[in-house]
PALOLO-586476 format. One line per field, with one value per residue (C-alpha): residue in three letters; x, y, z. Coordinates in steps of 0.25 Angstrom, whole numbers. Layout:
marba	ALA_...;
east	X_...;
north	Y_...;
up	Z_...;
end
This chain:
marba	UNK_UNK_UNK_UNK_UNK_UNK_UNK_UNK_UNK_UNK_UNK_UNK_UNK_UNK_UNK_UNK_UNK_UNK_UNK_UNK_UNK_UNK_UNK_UNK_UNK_UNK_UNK_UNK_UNK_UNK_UNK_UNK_UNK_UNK_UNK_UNK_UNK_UNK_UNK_UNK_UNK_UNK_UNK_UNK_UNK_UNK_UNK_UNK_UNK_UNK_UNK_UNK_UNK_UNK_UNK_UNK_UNK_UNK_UNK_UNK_UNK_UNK_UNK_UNK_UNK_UNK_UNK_UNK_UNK_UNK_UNK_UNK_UNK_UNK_UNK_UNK_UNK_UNK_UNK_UNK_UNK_UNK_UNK_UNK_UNK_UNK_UNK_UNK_UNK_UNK_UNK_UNK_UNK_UNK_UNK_UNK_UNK_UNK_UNK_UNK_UNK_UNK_UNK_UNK_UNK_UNK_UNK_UNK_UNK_UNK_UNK_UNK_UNK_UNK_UNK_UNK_UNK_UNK_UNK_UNK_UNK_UNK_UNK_UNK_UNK_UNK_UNK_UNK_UNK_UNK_UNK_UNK_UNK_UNK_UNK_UNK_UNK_UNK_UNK_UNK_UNK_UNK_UNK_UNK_UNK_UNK_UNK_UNK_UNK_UNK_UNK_UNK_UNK_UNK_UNK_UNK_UNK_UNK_UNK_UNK_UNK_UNK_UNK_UNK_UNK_UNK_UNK_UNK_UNK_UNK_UNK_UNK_UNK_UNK_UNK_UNK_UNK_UNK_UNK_UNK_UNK_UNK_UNK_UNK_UNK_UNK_UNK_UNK_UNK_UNK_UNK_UNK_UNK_UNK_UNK_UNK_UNK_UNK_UNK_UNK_UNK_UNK_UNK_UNK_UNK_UNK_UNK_UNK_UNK_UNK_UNK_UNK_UNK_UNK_UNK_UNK_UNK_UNK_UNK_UNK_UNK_UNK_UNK_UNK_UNK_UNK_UNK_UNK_UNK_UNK_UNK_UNK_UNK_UNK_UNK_UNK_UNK_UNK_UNK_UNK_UNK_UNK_UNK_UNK_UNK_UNK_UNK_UNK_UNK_UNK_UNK_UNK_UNK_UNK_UNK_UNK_UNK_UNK_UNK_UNK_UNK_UNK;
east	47_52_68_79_82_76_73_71_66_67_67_64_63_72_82_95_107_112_116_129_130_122_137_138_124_128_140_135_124_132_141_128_125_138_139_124_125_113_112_104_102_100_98_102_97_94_78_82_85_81_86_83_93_91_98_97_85_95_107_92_90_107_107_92_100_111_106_96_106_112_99_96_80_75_73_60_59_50_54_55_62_69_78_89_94_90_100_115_122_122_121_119_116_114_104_96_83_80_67_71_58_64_54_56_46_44_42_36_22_21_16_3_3_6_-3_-1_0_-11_-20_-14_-25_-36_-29_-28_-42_-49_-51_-46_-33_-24_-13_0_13_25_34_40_32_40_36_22_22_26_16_6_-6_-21_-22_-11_-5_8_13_25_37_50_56_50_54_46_32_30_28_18_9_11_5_-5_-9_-17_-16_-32_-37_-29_-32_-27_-14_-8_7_15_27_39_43_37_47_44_30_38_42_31_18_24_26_13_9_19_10_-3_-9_-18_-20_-7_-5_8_8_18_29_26_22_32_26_10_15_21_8_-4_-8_-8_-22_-27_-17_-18_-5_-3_9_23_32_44_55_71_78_81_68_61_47_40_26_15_22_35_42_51_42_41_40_51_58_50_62_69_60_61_76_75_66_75_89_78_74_87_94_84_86_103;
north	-69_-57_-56_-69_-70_-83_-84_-98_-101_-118_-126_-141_-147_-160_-167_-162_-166_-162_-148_-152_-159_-148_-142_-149_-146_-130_-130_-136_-127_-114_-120_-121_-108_-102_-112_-108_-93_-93_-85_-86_-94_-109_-114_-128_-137_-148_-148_-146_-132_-119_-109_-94_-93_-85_-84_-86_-98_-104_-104_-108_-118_-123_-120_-128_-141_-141_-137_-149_-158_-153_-154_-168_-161_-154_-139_-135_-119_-107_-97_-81_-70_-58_-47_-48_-60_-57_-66_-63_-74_-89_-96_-109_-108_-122_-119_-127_-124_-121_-111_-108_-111_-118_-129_-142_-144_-158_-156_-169_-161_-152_-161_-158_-143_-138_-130_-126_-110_-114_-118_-108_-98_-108_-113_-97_-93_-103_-93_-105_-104_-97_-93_-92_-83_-90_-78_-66_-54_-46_-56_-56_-40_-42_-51_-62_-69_-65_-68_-74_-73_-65_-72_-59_-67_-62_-77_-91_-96_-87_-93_-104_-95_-88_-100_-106_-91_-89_-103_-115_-127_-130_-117_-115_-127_-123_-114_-111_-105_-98_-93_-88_-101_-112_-115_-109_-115_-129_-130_-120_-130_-143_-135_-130_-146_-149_-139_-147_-138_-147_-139_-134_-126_-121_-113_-121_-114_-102_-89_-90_-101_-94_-82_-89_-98_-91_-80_-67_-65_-76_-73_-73_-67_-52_-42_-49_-60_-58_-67_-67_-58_-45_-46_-46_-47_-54_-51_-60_-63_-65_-52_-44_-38_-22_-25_-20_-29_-30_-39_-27_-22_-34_-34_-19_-21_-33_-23_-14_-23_-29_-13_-11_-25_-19;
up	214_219_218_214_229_235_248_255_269_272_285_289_303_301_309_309_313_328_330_331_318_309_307_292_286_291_285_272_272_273_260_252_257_251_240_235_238_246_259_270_285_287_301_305_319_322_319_304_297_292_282_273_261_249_235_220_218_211_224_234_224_225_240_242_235_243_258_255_254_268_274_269_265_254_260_259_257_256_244_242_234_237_228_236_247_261_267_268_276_273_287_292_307_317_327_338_330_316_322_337_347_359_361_359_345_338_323_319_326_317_308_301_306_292_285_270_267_257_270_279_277_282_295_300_295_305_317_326_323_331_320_326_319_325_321_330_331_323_310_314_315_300_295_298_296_300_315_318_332_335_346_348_350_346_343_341_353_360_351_363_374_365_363_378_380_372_364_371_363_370_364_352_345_331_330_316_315_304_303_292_283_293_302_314_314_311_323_331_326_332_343_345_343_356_365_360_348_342_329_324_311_303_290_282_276_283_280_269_263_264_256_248_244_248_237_243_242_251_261_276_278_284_281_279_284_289_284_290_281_274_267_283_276_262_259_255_242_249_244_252_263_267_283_290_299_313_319_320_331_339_337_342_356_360_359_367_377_379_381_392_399_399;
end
């Protein structure tokens, strides 16, 4: 374990209430967040929640309790350490979706597409599998695994053009995705199903979850990963990464682009 900070990433698809009525599990959220000393984001919608917190183990250990008793589950999370926190604020935000894509998705098809970190290797090694990296180019710059695709997008929403583009569910009969912590590929393999993929993989838990499992020494996994916060990168054993923070860049050519279109 490297520092006393514990960093949790948790998410869950599950009905909600309206958007309209999410107003009481924000505001008791944001109280447990203040109560328990534990800072971070937590987004609510409709489709269910999603959140990145840090603190003592002992406050994620109060906060887990009582954020499981607003949102009626028992919150499933992926772990890390750091020195110091990486997050400042303690929001609670209510958004139309918990991981923006824009398309219609039915969950309940991503049933059966998840594949164990444990397996993960065996399903990427078959030279049939087209390996999909749902991130944003700036995160597949920083690390990824052995040949997968970079589909260059600067935002999720922008991943369905991609496939409409470039994959064809007659020809590419077996397609296995990854991302961060899970979440995107949640919502990105039903999809996939919806265009009529027959063989649809998704690394469960994420890249998160695979360094987390798979020794170092068996790994499939290239450079770092980019995570959402001041530590920008963790390394194969989930430490505070070297890579600089590639977002930047992209941050930079859209100022650019949008000085010349003045």
């Amino acid at each position: 374990m490297e520092g006393n900070v514990e960093i949790i990433a948790f998410y869950e698809f599950k009905e909600m209430a309206a958007l309209g009525d999410l107003q009481e599990s924000k505001t008791r959220l944001k109280e447990i967040l203040r109560e328990t000393g534990v800072h971070g984001t937590i987004i609510l919608a409709a489709e269910g929640y999603n959140g990145m917190v840090c603190g003592s183990s002992e406050k994620i250990k109060q906060f887990l309790a009582c954020a499981n008793d607003v949102l009626e589950t028992k919150i499933a999370y992926k772990s890390s350490f750091n020195e110091s926190a990486p997050f400042r604020k303690q929001e609670v935000r209510i958004k139309p979706e918990i991981v923006t894509l824009k398309q219609p998705v039915d969950i309940s098809l991503g049933a059966g597409t998840h594949v164990k970190p444990e397996d993960w290797n065996t399903i990427i090694s078959d030279p049939e599998t087209v390996i999909l990296d749902t991130r944003n180019d700036y995160e597949y710059q920083t690390g990824t695994f052995k040949r997968a695709i970079n589909p260059k997008t600067e935002k999720f929403s922008d991943l369905p053009a991609f496939v409409a583009e470039n994959l064809d569910p007659q020809k590419n009969k077996r397609v296995a995705m990854f991302c961060t912590g899970g979440i995107r590929c949640e919502k990105f393999a039903p999809y996939m199903k919806q265009l009529g993929f027959e063989e649809v993989y998704q690394l469960e838990g994420g890249i998160l979850k695979y360094l987390e499992v798979v020794p170092e020494e068996a790994t499939l996994w290239e450079g770092e990963c980019f995570v959402f916060d001041e530590r920008v990168t963790v390394d194969a054993r989930l430490r505070k990464g070297r890579t600089q923070d590639l977002s930047q860049r992209l941050h930079q050519r859209k100022k650019e682009k949008y000085r010349v279109a003045e």
